[in-house]
N, C-alpha and C positions, 0 to 999 in steps of 0.2 A: 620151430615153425618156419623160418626163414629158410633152413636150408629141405625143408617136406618143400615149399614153392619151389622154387630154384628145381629143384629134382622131377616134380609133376612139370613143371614147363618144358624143362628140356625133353622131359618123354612125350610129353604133344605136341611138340615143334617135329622131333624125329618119327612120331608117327602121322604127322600131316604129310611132310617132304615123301614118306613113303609111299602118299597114296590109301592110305587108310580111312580117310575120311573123304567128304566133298561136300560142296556146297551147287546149289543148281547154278549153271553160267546161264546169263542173259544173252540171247543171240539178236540178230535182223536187226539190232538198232544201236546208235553210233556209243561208242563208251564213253562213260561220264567222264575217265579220266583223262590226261592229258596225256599219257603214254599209250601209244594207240593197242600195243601187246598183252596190256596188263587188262582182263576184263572184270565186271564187277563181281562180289559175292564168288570168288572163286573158291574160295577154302576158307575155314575157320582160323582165326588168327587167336593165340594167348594174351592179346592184348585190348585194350579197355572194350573199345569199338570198333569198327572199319572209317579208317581216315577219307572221307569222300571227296576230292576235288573234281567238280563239274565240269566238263570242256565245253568254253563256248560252242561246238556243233550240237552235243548231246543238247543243253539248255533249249537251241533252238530248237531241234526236234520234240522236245515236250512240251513246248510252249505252243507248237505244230500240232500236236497229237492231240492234250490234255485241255485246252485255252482256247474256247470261243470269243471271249470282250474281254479285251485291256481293263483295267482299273479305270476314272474316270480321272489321271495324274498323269504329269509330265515324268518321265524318266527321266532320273539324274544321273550325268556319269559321276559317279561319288563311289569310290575304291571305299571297302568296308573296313571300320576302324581296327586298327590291331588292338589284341590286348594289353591293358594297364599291367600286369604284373605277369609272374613267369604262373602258366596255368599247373596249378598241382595236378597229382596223378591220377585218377582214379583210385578210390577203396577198390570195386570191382574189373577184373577180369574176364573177356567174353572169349569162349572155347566151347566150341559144337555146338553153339546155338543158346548156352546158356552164361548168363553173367553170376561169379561168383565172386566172394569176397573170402574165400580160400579158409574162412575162421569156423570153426567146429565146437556148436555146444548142442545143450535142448532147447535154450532156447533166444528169440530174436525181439529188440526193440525197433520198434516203426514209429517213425513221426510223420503225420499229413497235412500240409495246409491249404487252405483256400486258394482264390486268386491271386498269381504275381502280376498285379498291371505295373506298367511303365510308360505314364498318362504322359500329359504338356509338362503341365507344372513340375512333377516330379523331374523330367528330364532338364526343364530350365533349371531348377535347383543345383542339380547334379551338373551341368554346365562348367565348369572352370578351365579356364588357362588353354580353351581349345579341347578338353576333352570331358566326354560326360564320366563322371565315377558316381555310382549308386551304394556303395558300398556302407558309407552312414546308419543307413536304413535298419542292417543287419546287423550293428554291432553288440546290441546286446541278445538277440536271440541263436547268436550260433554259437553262445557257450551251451545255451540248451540242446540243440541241436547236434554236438559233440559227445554227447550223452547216446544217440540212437546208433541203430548198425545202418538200417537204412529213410531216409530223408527226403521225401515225395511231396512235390507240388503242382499247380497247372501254369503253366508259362501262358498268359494269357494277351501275348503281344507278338508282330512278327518281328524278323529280324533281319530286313534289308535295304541294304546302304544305296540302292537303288532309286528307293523309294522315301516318299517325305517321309522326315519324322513326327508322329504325329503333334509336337512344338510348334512345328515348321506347317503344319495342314490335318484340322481335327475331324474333318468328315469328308465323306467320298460317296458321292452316289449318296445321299441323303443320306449315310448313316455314320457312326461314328467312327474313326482310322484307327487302329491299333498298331503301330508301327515303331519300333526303337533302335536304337546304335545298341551293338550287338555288343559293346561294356557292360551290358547290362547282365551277360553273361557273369564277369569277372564277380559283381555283385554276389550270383548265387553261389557262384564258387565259392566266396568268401565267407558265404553264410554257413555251408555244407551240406547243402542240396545233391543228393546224389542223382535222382530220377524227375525229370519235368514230362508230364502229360501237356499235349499240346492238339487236345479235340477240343474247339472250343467255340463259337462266334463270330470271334476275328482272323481264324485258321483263313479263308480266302481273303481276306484285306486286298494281300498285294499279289493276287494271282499264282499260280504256277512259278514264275522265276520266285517270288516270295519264299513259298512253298521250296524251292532246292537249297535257297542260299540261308533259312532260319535252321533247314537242318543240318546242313554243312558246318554252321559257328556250333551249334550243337556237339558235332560229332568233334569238332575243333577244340570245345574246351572238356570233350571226356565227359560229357554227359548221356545216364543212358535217357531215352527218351521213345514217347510212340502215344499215338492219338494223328497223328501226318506219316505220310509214305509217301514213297520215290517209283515205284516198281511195283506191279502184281506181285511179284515173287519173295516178295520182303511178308517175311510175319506179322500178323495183327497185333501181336499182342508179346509182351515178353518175361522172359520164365526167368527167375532171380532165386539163384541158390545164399542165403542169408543165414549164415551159418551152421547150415548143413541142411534147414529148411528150406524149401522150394516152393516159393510161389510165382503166379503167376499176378501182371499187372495189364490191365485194358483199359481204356478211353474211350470213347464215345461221345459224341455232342449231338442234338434232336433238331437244332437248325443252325444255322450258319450266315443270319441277319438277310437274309435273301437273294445270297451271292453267288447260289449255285449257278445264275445265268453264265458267271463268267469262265463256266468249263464246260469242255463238253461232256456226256453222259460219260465216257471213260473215265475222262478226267476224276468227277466225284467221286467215281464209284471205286477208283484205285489211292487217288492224294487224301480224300478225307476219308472218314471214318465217321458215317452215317452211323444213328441209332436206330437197331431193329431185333425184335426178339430175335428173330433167325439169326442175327448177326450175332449176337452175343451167344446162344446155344450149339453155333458153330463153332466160336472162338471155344466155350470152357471145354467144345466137347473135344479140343483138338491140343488145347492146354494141358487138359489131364492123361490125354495118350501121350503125353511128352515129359508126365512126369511131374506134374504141380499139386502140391496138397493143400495148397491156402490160395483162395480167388479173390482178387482185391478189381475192384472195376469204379474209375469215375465216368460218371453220367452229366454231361452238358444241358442245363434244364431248368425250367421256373419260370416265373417273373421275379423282374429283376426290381431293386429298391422294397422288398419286402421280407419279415420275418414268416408271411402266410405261404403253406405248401398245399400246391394245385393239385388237383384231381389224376393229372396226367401224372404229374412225378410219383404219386401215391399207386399208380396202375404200371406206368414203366419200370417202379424198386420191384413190387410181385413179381413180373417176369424178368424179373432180373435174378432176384432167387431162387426163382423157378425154374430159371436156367441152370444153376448149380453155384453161381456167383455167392461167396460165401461176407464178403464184405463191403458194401455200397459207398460210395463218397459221391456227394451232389456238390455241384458250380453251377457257376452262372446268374446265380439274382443280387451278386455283390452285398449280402446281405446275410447272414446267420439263417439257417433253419434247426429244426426239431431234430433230434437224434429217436430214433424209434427200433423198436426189432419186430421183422417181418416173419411168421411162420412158412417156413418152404413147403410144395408140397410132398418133397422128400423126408420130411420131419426135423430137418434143421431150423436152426435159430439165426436168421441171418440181419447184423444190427445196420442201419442205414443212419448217416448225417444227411440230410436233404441239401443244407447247403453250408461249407463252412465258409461262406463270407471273403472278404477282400482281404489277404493278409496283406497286401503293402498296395495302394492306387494314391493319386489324389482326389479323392470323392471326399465334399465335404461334409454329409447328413451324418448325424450319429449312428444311425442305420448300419453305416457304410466303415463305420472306424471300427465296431466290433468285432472280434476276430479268436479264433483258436491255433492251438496246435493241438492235433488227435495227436493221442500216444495210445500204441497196443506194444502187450504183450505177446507172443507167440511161444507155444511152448509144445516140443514134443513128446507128449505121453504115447508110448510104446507105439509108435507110426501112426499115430492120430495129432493132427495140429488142432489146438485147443488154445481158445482167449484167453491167457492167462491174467491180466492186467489189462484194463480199461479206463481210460480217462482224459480229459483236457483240462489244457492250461489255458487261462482267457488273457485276452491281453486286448490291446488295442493301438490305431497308427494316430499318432498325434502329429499335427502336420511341421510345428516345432517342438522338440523338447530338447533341453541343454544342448542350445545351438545346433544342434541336429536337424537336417528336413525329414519329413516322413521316416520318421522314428518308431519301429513295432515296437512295442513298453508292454511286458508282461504286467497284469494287472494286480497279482496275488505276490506276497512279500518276496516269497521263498524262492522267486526266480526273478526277480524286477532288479539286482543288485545295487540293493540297496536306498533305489528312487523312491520316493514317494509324490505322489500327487491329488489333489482333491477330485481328479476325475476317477484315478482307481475303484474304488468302493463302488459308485453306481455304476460303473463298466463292468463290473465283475455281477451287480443284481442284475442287469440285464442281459448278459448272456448267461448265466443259469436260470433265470426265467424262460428264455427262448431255448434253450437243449434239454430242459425237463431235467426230470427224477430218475427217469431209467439209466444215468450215464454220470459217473466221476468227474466233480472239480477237482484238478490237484492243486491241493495249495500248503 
């Protein structure tokens, strides 16, 4: 297998250098990088992502173009913290537009989880010696985690060192900051996150420069990610070959805490990723001409601090199905929802989580500590992707456990290694209360 990679690489290196492929060049406006020759999105590269370093001109021009009101914050010069440890490599590989992980069977495991906040408290916890490490968090969920091909979450915080952390300044313009030191990154790496969706609420926090420099640490530690863009010309949405299957993954959020003043109509309409039937029945229909057999899409949406799902989310999953989206995942109420399956009017069966809840914040209500990991199976019967495997693992963030801060603790024996606790048991009636009968506890 090692020497099939090695062998595919070197033939798409020598057929890029030939001119056999291309990517659309960005023209009329200043290059992001710092070498003024090299422009962006020139050609497909065999390597994880495209490495993006912003040139201070490009920034100001899109802070120009994209940014009507500053944040209501002081700008800090505060140089963005380096990595705590050396970043591993990517599983995936991105070549012509698609990320793949180069393994070939029929079929593919996926794990999905809720929101990753990276609140005050979490980050004073994480505090030592001068630098934040959140890594604690994750140490008993990434043996689980080691188990999937692909590992999807919503990065629910930005990431720049420009800007307060939210420890340091919890609200902005009356609402709440989401803002963290980009270790936060190292965190998921260590967990084995391979994919962060980043449509979410606190997507404008910190403006346009927010906006370049959370996806720049992004693209910095080898993560794929989208739900934010840089450029009209960057993809909505991204196509992942997972072991020979190809799907595709989309983001969308339905508000954005009512930040959109601080961009102009460009701006939104290029950096976030508004929800809108049209948008989404453009993306699958533009997905599928590219080659995607399985549509996986989270939706930003609810009220928030509740297990009840609104009228809206129950009418946005229909067109969402209806669009051809073959798999629905809900955020945004920090809080568990119902697992349901929607009839498409195609005659598909397409299953929706409304919300899977907080996987790691400092929220104290019980509300707010329960938590899953979705696990699907994927499986290819003779060129049809088909659910083979269904189920969650419940678990919950206990704010200490064995000396740990904000500790995700599987609630069910068979993955908690070996912990026990008196809160297990009703952690575990409460989120199979709240996900129903239609859908697998694994335990």
């Amino acid at each position: 297998m090692k020497r099939f990679k090695r062998l595919l690489l070197f033939i798409i290196i020598i057929a890029t250098l030939s001119g056999c492929t291309s990517r659309t060049v960005i023209s009329n406006i200043p290059t992001p990088y710092s070498t003024p020759s090299i422009t962006p999105y020139l050609m497909p590269t065999p390597t994880h992502a495209p490495q993006t370093t912003y040139s201070p001109d490009y920034i100001e021009w899109a802070i120009a173009t994209y940014q009507k009101e500053h944040p209501s914050y002081d700008v800090l010069d505060r140089a963005a913290p380096k990595p705590l440890y050396p970043i591993p490599e990517s599983r995936y590989s991105f070549v012509n537009g698609v990320y793949t992980n180069w393994e070939r069977s029929d079929s593919a495991v996926l794990m999905f989880v809720g929101d990753l906040m990276c609140q005050g408290r979490q980050q004073e916890a994480a505090y030592k010696d001068g630098e934040y490490d959140f890594t604690e968090s994750f140490s008993i969920v990434k043996d689980i985690f080691s188990e999937a091909d692909l590992v999807v979450g919503n990065l629910e915080t930005m990431l720049d060192s420009t800007a307060p952390y939210m420890s340091e300044l919890n609200k902005v313009d009356g609402k709440p900051f989401c803002n963290a030191p980009a270790t936060y990154l190292d965190a998921l790496k260590y967990a084995g996150f391979d994919l962060l969706v980043n449509a979410n609420n606190h997507s404008a926090d910190t403006g346009v420069h927010g906006i370049f420099e959370t996806i720049s640490q992004l693209d910095k530690y080898s993560f794929m990610h989208t739900g934010l863009f840089t450029s009209e010309n960057e993809q909505r949405f991204l196509i992942i070959d997972v072991n020979g299957i190809k799907i595709a993954v989309m983001a969308y959020a339905t508000w954005y805490n009512n930040k959109e003043y601080y961009f102009t109509d460009e701006g939104v309409d290029i950096l976030l990723n508004k929800y809108s039937k049209e948008r989404v029945e453009a993306d699958v229909k533009k997905a599928k001409e590219l080659g995607a057999q399985f549509i996986i899409a989270y939706n930003h949406w609810g009220r928030e601090h509740t297990n009840e799902v609104t009228d809206k989310q129950v009418r946005y999953a229909q067109e969402m199905a209806d669009s051809g989206v073959d798999y629905i995942i809900g955020s945004h109420p920090h809080a568990l929802q119902k697992y349901d399956v929607l009839p498409a009017k195609d005659g598909r069966k397409v299953p929706v989580v409304y919300s899977m809840g907080n996987f790691v914040s400092h929220m104290k209500k019980t509300v707010n500590k329960d938590t899953i990991i979705l696990r699907l199976v994927l499986k290819n019967e003779n060129g049809k992707i088909v659910i083979a495997e269904e189920g969650y693992i419940p678990c919950r963030v206990f704010t200490t456990f064995l000396e740990k801060d904000y500790l995700i603790l599987p609630v069910v024996e068979k993955y908690s290694a070996g912990h026990k606790s008196k809160y297990f048991e009703p952690a575990k009636k409460r989120i199979t209360a709240v996900m129903g009968d239609k859908i697998t506890c694994i335990e």
